[in-house]
N, C-alpha and C positions, 0 to 999 in steps of 0.2 A: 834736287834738280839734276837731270843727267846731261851729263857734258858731250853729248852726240845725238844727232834727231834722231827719229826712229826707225828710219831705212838704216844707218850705218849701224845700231844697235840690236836691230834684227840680224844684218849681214855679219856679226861678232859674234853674238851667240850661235848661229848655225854653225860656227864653226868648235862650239864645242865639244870635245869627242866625248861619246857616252860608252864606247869598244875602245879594249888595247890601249887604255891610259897609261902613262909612265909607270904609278903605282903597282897597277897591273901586273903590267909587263913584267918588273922586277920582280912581284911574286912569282909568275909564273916562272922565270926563268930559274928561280932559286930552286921551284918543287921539281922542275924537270931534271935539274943537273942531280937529284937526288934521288931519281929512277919512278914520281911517281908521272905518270901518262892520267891525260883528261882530256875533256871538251870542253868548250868556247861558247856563250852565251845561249845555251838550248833552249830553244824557244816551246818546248812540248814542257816544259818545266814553270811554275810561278815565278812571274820578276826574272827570268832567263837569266839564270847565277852565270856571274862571269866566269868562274872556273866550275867544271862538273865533275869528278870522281867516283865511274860509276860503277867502279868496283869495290869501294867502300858505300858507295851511298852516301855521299857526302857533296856538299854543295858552299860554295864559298862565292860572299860577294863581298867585291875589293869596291868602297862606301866612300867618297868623295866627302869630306868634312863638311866643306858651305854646303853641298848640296843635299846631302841625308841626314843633315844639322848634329853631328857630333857634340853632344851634348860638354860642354865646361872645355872646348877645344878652341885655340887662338885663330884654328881658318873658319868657321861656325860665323862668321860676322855677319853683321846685318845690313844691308846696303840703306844709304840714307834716303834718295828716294822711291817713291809709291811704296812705302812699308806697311801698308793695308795687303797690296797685292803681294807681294815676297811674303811677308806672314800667312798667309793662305798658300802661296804655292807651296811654302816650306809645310807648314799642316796638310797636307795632302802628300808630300813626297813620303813622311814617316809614316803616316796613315795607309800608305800601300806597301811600303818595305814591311811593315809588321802585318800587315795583311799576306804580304808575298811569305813570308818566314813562317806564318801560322799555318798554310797552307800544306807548305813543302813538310813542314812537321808530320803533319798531319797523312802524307801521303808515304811516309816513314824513312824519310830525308833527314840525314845531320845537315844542321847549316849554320854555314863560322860566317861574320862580318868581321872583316881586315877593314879599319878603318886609315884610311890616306895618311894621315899623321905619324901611324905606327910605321909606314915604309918610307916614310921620309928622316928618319932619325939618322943623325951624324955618326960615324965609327962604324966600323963591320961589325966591329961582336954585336953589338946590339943588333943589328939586325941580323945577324944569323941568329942571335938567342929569340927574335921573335919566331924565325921559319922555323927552330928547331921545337918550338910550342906547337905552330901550324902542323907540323910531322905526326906530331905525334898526336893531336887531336884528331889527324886525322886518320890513321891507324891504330887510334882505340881511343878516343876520345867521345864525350855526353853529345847528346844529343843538339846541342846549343852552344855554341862559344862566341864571345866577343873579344879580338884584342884589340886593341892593348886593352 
């Protein structure tokens, strides 16, 4: 049962930002102080990757844990009510992210998911030793990466 009707529960969620999340942001701002230069959610591209790299050809989407359901992840939670409908929106969210990733593959796009989790860890090193992964996948890194 949800503790709010459904107009204050619509007006909540439109407030969630799907551009320029915190996560985001912190990635971005780590690749740029490190000289690489990109674009911001290209819409000519599958899934319009949050960050674009298009002098590598590389494409990075920074993956919101509840919402691209991060699989064995503590923000992945299930909400208790309408679990028919959340289980179907959530099957449908990964159902297009791997549609989106098969696609960019296919059009000969490397593509990283940064999953939310992995830029919210406590202590610099750890998260410089994650960008310093990101760097480097993306200056000669497979065609497919996921971190963490």
């Amino acid at each position: 049962m949800d503790i709010v009707d459904k107009k204050t529960r619509s007006k909540i969620m439109s407030k969630v930002g799907r551009k320029s999340t915190g996560p985001e942001v912190k990635l971005r701002k780590a690749l740029f102080a490190r000289g690489f230069r990109y674009r911001l959610n290209v819409k000519k591209l599958p899934g319009s990757p949050d960050i674009v790299l298009p002098k590598y050809r590389a494409a990075i989407f920074v993956h919101g844990c509840f919402w691209h359901r991060h699989e064995g992840c503590r923000y992945a939670t299930m909400p208790k009510s309408r679990v028919e409908f959340w289980t179907k929106k959530f099957e449908a969210n990964v159902a297009r992210d791997r549609r989106n990733v098969e696609e960019l593959l296919e059009m000969g796009w490397r593509v990283a998911i940064v999953w939310e989790c992995a830029l919210k860890v406590k202590g610099e090193e750890r998260f410089e030793a994650l960008v310093n992964d990101v760097s480097r996948w993306i200056e000669l890194g497979e065609s497919f990466e996921v971190f963490p």
